[in-house]
N, C-alpha and C positions, 0 to 999 in steps of 0.2 A: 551389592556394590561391585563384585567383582564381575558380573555380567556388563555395567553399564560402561565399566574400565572396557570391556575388551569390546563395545561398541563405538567409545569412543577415540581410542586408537585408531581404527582404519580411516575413522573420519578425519582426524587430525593429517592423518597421512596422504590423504585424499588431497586434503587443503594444500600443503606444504607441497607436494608433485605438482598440479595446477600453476601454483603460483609460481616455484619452479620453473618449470615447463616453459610455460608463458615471456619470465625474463630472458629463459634461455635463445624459445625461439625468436624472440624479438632483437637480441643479440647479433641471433645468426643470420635471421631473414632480411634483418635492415640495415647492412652495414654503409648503403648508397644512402640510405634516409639520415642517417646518425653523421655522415659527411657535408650533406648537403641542407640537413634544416637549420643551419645558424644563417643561413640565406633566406630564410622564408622570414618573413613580420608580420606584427599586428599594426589593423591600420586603427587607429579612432578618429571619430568625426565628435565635433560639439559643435551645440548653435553659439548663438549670439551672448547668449547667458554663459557659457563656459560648463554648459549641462550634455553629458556626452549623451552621443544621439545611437550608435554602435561603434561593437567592435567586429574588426573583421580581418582579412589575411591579404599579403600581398606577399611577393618575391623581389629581391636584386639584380636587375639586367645591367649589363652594360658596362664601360667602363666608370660612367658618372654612378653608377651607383641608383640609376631613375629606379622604382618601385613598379612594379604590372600588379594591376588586381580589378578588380569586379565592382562594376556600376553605382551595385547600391550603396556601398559605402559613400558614394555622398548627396544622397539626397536631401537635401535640407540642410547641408555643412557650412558653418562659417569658417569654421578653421580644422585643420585636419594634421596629424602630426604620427609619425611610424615609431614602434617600439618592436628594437630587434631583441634576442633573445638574451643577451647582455643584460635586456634592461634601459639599454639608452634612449634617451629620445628623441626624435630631430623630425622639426617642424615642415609640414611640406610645403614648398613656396608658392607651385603653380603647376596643374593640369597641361603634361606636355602634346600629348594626343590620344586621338579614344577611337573605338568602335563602337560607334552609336547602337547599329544594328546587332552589333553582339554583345555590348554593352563592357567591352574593355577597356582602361584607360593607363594612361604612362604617367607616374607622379615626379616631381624634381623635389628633392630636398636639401637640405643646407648641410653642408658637412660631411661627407659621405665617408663614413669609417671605413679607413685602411685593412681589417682585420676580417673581413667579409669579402667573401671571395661570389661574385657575382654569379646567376644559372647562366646556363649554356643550352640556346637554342638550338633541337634535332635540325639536322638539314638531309636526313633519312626517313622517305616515306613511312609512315607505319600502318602495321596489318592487323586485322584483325587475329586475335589471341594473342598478340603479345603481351607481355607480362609487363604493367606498371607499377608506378607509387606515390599515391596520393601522398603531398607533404604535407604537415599541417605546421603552427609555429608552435615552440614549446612551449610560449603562453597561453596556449588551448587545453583549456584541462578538461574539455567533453573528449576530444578525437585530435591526438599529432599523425597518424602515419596508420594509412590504409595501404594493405598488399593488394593487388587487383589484378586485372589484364581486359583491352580492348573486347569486347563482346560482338558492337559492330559499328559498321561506318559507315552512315547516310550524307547525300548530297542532296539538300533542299535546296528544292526551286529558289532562285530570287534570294536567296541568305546565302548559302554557301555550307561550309563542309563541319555536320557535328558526330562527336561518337560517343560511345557509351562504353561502359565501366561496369564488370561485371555486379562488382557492393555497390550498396544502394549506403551512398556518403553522408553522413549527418551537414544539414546545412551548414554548420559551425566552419565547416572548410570551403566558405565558398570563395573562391579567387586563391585558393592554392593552387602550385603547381604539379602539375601530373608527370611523373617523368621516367624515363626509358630503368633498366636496370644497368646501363652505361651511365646513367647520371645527367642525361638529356632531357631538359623542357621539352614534350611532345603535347600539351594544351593545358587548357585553365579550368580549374575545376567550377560550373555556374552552381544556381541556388536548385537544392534537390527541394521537387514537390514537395507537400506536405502528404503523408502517406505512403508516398512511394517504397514501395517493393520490388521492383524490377531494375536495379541498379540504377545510376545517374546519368547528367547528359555532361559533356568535357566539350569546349569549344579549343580547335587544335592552335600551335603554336605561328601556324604560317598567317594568323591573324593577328597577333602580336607585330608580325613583321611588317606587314599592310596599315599598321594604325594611319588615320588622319592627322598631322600637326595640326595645333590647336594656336592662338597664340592667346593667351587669358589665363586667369588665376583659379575660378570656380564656374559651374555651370550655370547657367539662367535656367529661370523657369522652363524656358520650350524646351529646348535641351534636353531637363529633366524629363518631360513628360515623354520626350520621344526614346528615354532608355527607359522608362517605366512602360512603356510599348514595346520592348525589346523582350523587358523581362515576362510580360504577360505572353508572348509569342512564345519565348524558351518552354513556359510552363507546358502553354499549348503542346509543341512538337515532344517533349516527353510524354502527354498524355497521348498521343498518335500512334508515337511508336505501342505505348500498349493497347492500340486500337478501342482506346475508350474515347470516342468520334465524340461522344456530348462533351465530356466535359473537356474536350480539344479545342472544340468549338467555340463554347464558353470562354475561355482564356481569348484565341482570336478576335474573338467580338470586342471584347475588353479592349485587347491590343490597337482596335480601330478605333474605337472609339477616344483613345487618349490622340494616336495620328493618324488623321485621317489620309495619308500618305501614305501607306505601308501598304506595297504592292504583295510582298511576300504572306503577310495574313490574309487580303484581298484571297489570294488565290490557296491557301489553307483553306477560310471558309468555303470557299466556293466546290475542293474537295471534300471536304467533312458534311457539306449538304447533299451532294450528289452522293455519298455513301449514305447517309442516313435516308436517304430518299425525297431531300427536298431540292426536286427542283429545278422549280421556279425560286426559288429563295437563292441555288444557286449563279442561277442566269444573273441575279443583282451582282453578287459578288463580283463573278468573272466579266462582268462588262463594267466593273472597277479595276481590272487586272489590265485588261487592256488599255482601255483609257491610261493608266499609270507607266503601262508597259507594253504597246503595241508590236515589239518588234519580236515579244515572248510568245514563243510556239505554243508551248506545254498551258498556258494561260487560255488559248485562242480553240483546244482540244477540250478543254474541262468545259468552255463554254457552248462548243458544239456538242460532247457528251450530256451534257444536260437538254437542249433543246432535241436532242436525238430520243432520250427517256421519257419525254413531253411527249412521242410522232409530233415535233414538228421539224418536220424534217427538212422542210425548201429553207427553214432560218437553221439547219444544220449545216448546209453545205457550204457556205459564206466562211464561218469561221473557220471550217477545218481545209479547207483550197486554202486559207495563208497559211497556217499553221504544216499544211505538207510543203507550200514552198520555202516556208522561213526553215523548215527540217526535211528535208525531201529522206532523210534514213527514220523516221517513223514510221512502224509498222503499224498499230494502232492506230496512227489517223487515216491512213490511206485504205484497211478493211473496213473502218465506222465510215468512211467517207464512200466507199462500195456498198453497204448497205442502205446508207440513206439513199445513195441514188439508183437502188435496186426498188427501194419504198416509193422513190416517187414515177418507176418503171421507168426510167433512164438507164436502160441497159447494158445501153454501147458504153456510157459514162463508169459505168459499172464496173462494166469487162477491166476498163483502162485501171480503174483504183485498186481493183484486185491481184492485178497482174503486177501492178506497182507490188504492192503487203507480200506478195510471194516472191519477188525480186530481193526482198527485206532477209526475209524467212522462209526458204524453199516449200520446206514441207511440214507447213502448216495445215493439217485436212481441214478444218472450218472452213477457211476458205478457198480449199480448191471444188470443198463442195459446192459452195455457194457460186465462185465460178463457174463453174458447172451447171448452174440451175441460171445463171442469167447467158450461159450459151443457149440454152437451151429454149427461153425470152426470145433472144433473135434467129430460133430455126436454125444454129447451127450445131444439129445433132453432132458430127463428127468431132467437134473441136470438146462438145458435152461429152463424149466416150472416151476423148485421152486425157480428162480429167479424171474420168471414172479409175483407168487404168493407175493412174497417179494414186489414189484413194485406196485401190484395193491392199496396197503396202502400208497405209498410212491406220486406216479406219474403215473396220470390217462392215460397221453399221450403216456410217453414210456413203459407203460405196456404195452398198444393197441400195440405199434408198433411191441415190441417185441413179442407179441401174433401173430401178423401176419406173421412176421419172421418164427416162429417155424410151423406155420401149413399152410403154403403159398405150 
């Protein structure tokens, strides 16, 4: 008896520190979250029967008090009504604007309590590693309040600007607000995969600011399907960022399939084939990318990069001649666009595209070797030797080689 006493002493002790511990640091660590979540709510939607459909989160903007939160809350909604953390509840009247493609919207409701002090959108870029706070409402009893910091910040093509968060968020917070340790809305927290291990994705707050005015109550069908394409794309681009290209892909596909509009999936798949090695699969793609979006460089590159991994090369050089003049500082198209016209022994064409890539990127050795090698195409040893000379600083190997080339 007295052994099991003096084992279960340290354990008790154990508990009670933890727990401890835990209040304590949550005390200290959250003092901006403990200010600002009587600002966050729960949204619920019900259908037609008065049978709730979800519950989900939203935050207080503005002077009126409008609600910012996340897509899916209402898919399928007849009526839709916020409960702040009071307890109260107030009916939402009508959809004031949305981001289809990111799938945010603005709600208006009736009455907007006094006693709720609205977020405040950053209007300070933010950087990678700084240190956030996922809000959640305190009617979430999975997860209120994730400590975090930006991990990193991508610009996708044709969408725009998403970033990630070091914790991997339980979906439970999706359309909370992510905010600075000054107590600034810096983006919205979207729906974490299923699975996911590699933190979350946050759509930033300068898309709140961009929403579209809407003028209507709830969303129609098409509507819907094209933020149910929104969200199959978000999946998509989280599964990218961990370079799992299938199942990126998969989502994409999906995303088209609901719109068949959606230039920025268009050109997802069209990268996720040409990584996995399809393609011809991605030439369909990207000749949807253009079609949708002609005047997209980066679009007009994936499509020549593919027909380039084909050798076909005379249908390489079409796409990437627009693609360098629609972007004349692409480095990438102007050496792909040097080598396909090295392939089809167009050398002067060559010279020109290379000379461009290294105007881009002085010293780049790939291509001064390759320059190098299509001076040497047109007989002109000498101009082939002060590329050598260039190389020899740059890359010990294809100097040699290219020395050998010219005096072989």
């Amino acid at each position: 008896m007295k052994r099991c006493f003096w084992y279960v002493v340290p354990c008790m002790v154990l508990f009670f520190w933890v727990v401890s511990f835990s209040v304590f640091a949550q005390s200290v660590l959250s003092p901006v979250a403990r200010d600002l979540q009587p600002a966050v709510v729960s949204v619920e939607t019900y259908d037609k029967e008065g049978k709730q459909l979800g519950l989900w989160n939203g935050f207080f903007i503005g002077e009126r008090g409008d609600i910012i939160t996340h897509s899916n809350i209402v898919f399928g909604a007849e009526s839709l009504q916020v409960k702040t953390a009071q307890g109260r509840v107030y009916p939402v009247t009508k959809i004031l604007a949305e981001d289809r493609a990111g799938g945010i919207f603005r709600l208006s409701i009736e009455d907007f309590p006094l006693e709720i002090h609205s977020l405040k959108l950053s209007d300070v870029p933010i950087e990678a590693g700084e240190q956030v706070i996922v809000i959640g409402s305190l009617l979430n009893s999975e997860q209120s309040v994730v400590h975090s910091s930006i991990s990193e910040i991508h610009d996708i093509p044709l969408f725009g600007r998403v970033m990630q968060v070091t914790e991997s968020v339980n979906s439970s917070l999706q359309g909370c607000p992510v905010v600075t340790m000054r107590g600034e809305v810096v983006g919205i927290m979207t729906a974490q995969s299923k699975g996911g291990t590699d933190g979350s994705l946050v759509l930033p707050s300068r898309r709140i600011t961009e929403l579209t005015p809407i003028d209507g109550t709830f969303l129609t069908k098409s509507a819907e399907n094209i933020i149910s394409a929104a969200g199959q794309f978000l999946s998509g681009v989280y599964f990218s960022f961990r370079k799992d290209y299938k199942q990126a892909l998969s989502c994409f596909e999906e995303a088209v399939k609901i719109n068949r509009d959606f230039a920025a999936a268009y050109f997802q798949i069209g990268d996720c084939k040409n990584r996995l090695g399809n393609h011809q699969e991605a030439i369909d793609a990207c000749k949807q990318v253009v079609r949708l979006e002609p005047e997209f460089p980066e679009g007009l590159f994936q499509l020549g990069l593919a027909y380039f991994m084909l050798k076909k090369y005379q249908k390489t050089i079409e796409p990437l001649i627009e693609a360098a003049r629609l972007n004349p500082q692409s480095f990438e198209t102007h050496f792909m666009l040097g080598l396909a016209h090295a392939s089809l022994e167009q050398h002067k064409e060559a010279v020109d595209a290379y000379r461009q890539a290294i105007r881009i990127i002085p010293k780049f050795p790939e291509v001064h070797f390759h320059l190098g090698v299509a001076y040497l195409q047109l007989d002109d040893r000498a101009m082939a030797y002060e590329e050598y000379k260039i190389l020899k600083d740059l890359n010990k190997h294809l100097s040699s080689e290219l020395y050998e080339m010219i005096y072989q």
